[in-house]
C-alpha positions in Angstrom: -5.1 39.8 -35.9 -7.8 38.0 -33.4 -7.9 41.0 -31.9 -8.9 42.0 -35.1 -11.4 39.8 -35.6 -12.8 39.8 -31.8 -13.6 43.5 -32.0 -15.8 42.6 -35.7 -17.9 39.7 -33.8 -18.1 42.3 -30.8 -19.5 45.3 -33.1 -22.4 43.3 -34.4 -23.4 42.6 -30.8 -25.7 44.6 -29.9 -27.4 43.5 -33.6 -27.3 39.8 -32.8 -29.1 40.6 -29.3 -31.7 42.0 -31.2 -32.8 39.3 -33.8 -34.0 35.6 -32.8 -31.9 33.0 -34.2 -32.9 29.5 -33.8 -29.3 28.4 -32.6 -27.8 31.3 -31.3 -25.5 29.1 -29.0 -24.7 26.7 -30.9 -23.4 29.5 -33.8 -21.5 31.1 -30.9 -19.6 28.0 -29.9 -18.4 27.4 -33.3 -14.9 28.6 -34.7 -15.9 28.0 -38.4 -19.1 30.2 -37.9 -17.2 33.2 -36.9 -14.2 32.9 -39.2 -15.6 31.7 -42.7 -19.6 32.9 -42.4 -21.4 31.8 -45.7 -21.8 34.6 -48.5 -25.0 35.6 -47.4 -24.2 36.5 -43.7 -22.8 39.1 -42.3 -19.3 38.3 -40.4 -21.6 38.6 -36.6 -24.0 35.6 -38.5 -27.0 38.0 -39.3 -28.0 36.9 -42.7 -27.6 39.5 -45.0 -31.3 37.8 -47.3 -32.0 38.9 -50.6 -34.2 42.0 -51.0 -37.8 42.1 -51.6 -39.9 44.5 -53.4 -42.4 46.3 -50.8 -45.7 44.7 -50.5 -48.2 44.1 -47.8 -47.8 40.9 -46.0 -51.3 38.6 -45.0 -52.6 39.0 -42.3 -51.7 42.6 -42.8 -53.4 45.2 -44.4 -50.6 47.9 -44.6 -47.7 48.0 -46.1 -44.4 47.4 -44.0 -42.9 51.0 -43.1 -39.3 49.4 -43.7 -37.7 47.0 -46.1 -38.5 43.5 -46.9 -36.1 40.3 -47.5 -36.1 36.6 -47.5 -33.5 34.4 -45.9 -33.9 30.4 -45.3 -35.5 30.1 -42.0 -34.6 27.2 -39.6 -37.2 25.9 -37.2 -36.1 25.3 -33.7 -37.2 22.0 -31.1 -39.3 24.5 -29.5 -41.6 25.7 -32.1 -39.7 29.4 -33.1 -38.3 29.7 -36.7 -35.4 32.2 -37.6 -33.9 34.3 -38.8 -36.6 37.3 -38.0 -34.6 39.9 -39.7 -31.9 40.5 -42.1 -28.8 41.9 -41.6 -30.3 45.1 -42.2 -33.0 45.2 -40.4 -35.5 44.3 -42.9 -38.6 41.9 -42.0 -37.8 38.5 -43.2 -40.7 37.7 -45.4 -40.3 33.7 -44.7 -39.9 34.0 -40.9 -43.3 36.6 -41.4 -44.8 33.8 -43.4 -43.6 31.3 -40.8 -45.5 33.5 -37.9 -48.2 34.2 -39.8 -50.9 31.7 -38.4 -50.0 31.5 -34.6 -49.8 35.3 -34.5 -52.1 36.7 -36.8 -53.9 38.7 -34.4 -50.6 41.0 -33.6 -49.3 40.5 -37.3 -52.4 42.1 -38.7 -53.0 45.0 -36.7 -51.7 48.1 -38.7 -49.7 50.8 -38.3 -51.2 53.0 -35.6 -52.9 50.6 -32.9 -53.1 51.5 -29.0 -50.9 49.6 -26.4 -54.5 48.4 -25.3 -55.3 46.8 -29.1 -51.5 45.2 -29.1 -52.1 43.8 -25.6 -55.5 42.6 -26.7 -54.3 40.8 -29.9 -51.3 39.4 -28.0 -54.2 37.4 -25.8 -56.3 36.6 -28.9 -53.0 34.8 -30.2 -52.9 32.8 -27.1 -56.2 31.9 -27.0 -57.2 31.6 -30.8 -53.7 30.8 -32.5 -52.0 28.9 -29.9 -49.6 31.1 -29.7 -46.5 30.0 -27.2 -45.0 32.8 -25.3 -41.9 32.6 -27.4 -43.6 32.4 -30.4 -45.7 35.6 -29.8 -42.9 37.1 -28.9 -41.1 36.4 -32.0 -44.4 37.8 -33.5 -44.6 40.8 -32.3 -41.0 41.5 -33.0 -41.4 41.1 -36.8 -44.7 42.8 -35.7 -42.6 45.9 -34.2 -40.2 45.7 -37.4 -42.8 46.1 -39.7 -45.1 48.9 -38.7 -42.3 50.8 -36.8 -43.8 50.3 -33.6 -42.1 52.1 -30.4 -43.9 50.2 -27.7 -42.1 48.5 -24.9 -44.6 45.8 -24.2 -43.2 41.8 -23.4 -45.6 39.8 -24.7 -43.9 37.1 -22.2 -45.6 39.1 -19.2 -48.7 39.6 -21.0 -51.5 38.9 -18.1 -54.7 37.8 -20.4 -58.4 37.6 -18.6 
């Protein structure tokens, strides 16, 4: 039986290492987190979040390519909020909210921007919105959810002029 259970924590793995949540650690070292998750998470801790009819999140223009879904967000000591995504996959509306004014720039660029433009609005972030690195990370991942972006940029190694 925990062998059982080990190999249903290891199978949402390679979700968890995808999505920023603001205690991943912490959720890890707990028993009770793995063995009795809440009704709205999925057994690996991913919230599952209610669904959200598809509309265009400010600062965006576009609609989001992919679902939408809201799930209580939990600010970290550092500044980051998460979840960023539901269970799913699906763009956590509050986390986008959350984002929204220290990563603007990156949030509100569309669907079909250059590497050059998400670069560029990565710096204007840093420079206009204050933007931590870990924040503007976290931005451009709910960023890269939403318009489908396939860009392998780090917005931690970002050089800006």
């Amino acid at each position: 039986m925990a062998v059982a259970a080990f190999a249903l924590v290891c199978g949402c793995s390679s979700q968890t290492a995808s999505v920023q949540t603001p205690s991943a650690s912490a959720s890890a070292a707990s028993p009770s987190a793995v063995s009795s998750p809440s009704s709205s998470e999925s057994p690996g801790g991913i919230p599952v979040g209610s669904p959200v009819p598809a509309h265009v999140l400010a600062p965006a223009t576009d609609p989001p390519v992919g679902a939408l879904c809201s799930t209580p967000i939990q600010s970290t000591a550092d500044g980051n909020a998460g979840p960023l995504l539901c269970r799913g996959g699906e763009v956590n509306v509050q986390a986008w909210q959350f984002y929204a004014e220290v990563s603007a720039s990156v949030l509100g660029l569309g669907i079909n921007p250059t590497a050059g433009q998400v670069q560029g609005a990565i710096c204007d972030d840093f420079k206009h919105g204050h933007a931590t690195k870990p924040e503007e990370a976290n931005g451009y991942k709910l960023a890269t959810a939403y318009y489908g972006w396939t860009f392998n940029i780090d917005p931690t190694k970002v050089t800006c002029p």
